[in-house]
N, C-alpha and C positions, 0 to 999 in steps of 0.2 A: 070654204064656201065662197063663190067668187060673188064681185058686187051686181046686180041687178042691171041688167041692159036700157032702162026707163033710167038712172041715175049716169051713165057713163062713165067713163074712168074715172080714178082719181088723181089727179093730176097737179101739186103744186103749185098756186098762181104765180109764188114770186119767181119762182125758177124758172118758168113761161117769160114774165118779164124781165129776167137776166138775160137771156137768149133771142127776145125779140129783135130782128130785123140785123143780128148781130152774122158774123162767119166764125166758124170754129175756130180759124188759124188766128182772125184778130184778137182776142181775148183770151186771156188765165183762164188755168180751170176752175170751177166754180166751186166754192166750198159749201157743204149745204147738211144739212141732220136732216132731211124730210127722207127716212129710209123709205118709207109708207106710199111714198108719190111715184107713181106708174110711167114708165118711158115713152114719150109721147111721139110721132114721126120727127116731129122739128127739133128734138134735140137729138137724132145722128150728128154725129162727127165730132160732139162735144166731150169736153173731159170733165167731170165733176170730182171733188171731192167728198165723200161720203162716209161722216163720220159711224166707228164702229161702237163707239162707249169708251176709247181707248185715245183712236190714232185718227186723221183721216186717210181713207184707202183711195185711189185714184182711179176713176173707172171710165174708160172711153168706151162711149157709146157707140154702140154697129146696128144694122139693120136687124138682124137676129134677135138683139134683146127688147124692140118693141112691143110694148105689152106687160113685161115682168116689170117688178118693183125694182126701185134702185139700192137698197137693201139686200137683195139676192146675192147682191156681187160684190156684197163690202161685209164679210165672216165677222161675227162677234167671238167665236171661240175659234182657239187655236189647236190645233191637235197634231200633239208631239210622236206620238204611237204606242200602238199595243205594247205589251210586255210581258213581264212575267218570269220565271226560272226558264221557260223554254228559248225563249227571247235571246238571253243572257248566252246560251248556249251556243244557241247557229251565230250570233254575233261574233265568241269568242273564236269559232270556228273558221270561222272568215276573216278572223285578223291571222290567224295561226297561219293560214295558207296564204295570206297577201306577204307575209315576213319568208317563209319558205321560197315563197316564187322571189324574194329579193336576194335570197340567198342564193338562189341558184342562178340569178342572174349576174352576180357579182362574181361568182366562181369561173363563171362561163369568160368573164370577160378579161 
């Protein structure tokens, strides 16, 4: 459910005041846990850091992501991949023929 158009974004104050009156290229990027605070026009071109619960992830801001949270683009979970016995399978399948084709490239030469 998005927030109420009578309330307006939600927007961070202190991170507004990190940014105020500043240029991108003068200043580090900014470290900050407000995932929840909405990307406002005046912070393009900035890099924040945005902690995940973990690490901070580094997220330069573009025109495109105005409006989303700054959240969106710093992942709490990592996802290593599907699996399973089939997995196992075409995997091993593809090592068998990456080794064949070295084979045959060593023979060749």
């Amino acid at each position: 459910m998005t927030r109420s158009i009578k309330k307006g974004p939600y927007v961070y104050e202190r991170l507004l005041k990190k940014i105020e009156g500043k240029k991108p290229e003068d200043i580090k990027p900014i470290k900050t846990w407000a995932r929840a605070s909405q990307i406002h026009p005046d912070m393009v071109g900035f890099t924040f850091l945005v902690h995940n619960g973990k690490d901070f992830i580094s997220v330069f801001v573009t025109e495109d992501m105005v409006g989303h949270r700054l959240g969106e683009f710093s992942h709490t979970k990592t996802f290593y991949r599907h699996g399973g016995k089939i997995q196992k399978e075409l995997d091993q399948k593809k090592k068998e023929t990456e080794i064949a084709a070295a084979k045959a490239a060593k023979a060749n030469a």
